[in-house]
N, C-alpha and C positions, 0 to 999 in steps of 0.2 A: 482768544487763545491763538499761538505761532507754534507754530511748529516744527521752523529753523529757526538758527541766524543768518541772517544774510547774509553768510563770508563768501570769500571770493571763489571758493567750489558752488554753491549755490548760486553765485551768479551767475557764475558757466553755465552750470544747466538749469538756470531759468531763459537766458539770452538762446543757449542753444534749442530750447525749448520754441520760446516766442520769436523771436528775431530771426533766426536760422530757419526756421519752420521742421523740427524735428519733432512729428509729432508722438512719435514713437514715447517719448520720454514722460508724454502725459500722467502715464498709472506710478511714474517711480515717486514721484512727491508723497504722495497719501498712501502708496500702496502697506505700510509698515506698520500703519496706525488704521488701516482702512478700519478693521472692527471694532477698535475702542471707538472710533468716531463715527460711525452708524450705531453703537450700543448710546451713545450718552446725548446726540441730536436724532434719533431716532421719530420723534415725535414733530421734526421740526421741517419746514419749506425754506430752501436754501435761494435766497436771492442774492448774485454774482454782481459784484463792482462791475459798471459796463465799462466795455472797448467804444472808440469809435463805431461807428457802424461798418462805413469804409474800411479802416483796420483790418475789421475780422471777414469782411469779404475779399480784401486783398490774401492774408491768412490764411483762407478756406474755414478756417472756425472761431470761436471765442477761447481763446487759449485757458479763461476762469471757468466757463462751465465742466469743458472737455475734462478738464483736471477733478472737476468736483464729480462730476458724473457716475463715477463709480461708487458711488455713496447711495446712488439708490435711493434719496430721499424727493420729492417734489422740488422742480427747479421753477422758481415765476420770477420774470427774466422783465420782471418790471421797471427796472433803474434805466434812463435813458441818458447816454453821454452826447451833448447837442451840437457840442464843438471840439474838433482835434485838437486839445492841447494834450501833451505830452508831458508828463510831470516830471519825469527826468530831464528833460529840459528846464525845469523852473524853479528859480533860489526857492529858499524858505516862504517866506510873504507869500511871493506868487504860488505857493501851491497851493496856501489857504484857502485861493479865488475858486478851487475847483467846484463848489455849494455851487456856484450860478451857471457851472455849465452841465449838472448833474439834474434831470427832472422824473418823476414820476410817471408810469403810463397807467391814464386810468382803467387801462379795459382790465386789467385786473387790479385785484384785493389783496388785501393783507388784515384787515379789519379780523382781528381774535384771534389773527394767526401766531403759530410760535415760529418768529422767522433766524434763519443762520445766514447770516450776511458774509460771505465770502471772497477774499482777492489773493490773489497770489506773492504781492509784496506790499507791505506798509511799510511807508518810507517814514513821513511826518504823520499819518494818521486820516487826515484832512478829508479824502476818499469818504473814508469809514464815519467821519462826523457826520458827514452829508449825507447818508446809505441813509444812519440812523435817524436822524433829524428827519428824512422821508419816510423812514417806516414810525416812527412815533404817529406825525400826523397824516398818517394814514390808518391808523388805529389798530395795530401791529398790538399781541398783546405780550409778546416777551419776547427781544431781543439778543440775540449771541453772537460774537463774530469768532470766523475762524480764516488764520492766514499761512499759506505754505513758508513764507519768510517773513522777518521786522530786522528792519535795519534802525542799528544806534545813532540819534541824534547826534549830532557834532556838539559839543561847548557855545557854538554860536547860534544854536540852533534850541539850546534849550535855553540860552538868555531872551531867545525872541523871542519867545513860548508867552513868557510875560504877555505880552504887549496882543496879544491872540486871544480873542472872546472865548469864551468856553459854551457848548453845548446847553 
């Protein structure tokens, strides 16, 4: 589930949000739907697409929890991002590569849990295959994603899709 588009108001205040470090801006994304979406993942432990680590210390927070936080629901902040790439930085292909630099922390579980896997923008998706593909095998027992923005594929981008393993 998205809950924009990604137009270019949206990417004002996602940049002015993340980039700018205006943290103020955190509650306006979800503040509108806050109770349709504590009523309908209610039942569910929200685990956040990571930041570098560095990133969110340079930041002072993780700009995906901070955002989801008012949702009230169990945060397990299991996903570890191992390496600074920047996906806005990287064609198509290359963002696919993000699986190998996306890892699991074992000191916690997800085993029966019903997890809501959260990011702020899905660009190509790729993020969110790899969340998944870590909570499957880690024995996750129902999967949901929810995203502040989805921005539309290019024409060139849904031809390469082809040539892209699937889940």
């Amino acid at each position: 589930m998205t809950i924009y588009e990604y137009d270019e108001y949206m990417k004002t205040k996602i940049f002015t949000y993340k980039g700018c470090l205006d943290y103020e801006l955190k509650d306006m994304f979800i503040s509108p739907f806050l109770l349709e979406i504590r009523l309908r993942f209610s039942d569910y432990s929200i685990v956040p697409i990571p930041s570098y680590v560095e990133d969110d210390k340079k930041r002072g927070y993780n700009n995906v929890i901070e955002i989801f936080k008012s949702l009230k629901l169990p945060i397990i902040n299991c996903l570890i991002k191992t390496k600074d790439i920047k996906q806005k930085e990287q064609n198509y292909e290359h963002r696919q590569e993000i699986k190998k630099y996306i890892e699991f922390n074992y000191k916690y579980s997800v085993k029966n849990k019903k997890i809501l896997i959260v990011d702020d923008i899905i660009t190509t998706g790729a993020s969110m295959r790899a969340a998944i593909a870590l909570m499957r095998n880690n024995g996750a027992k129902d999967i949901k994603i929810l995203s502040i923005a989805k921005r539309e594929l290019t024409e060139d981008e849904i031809l390469n899709m082809k040539n892209i393993k699937k889940l």
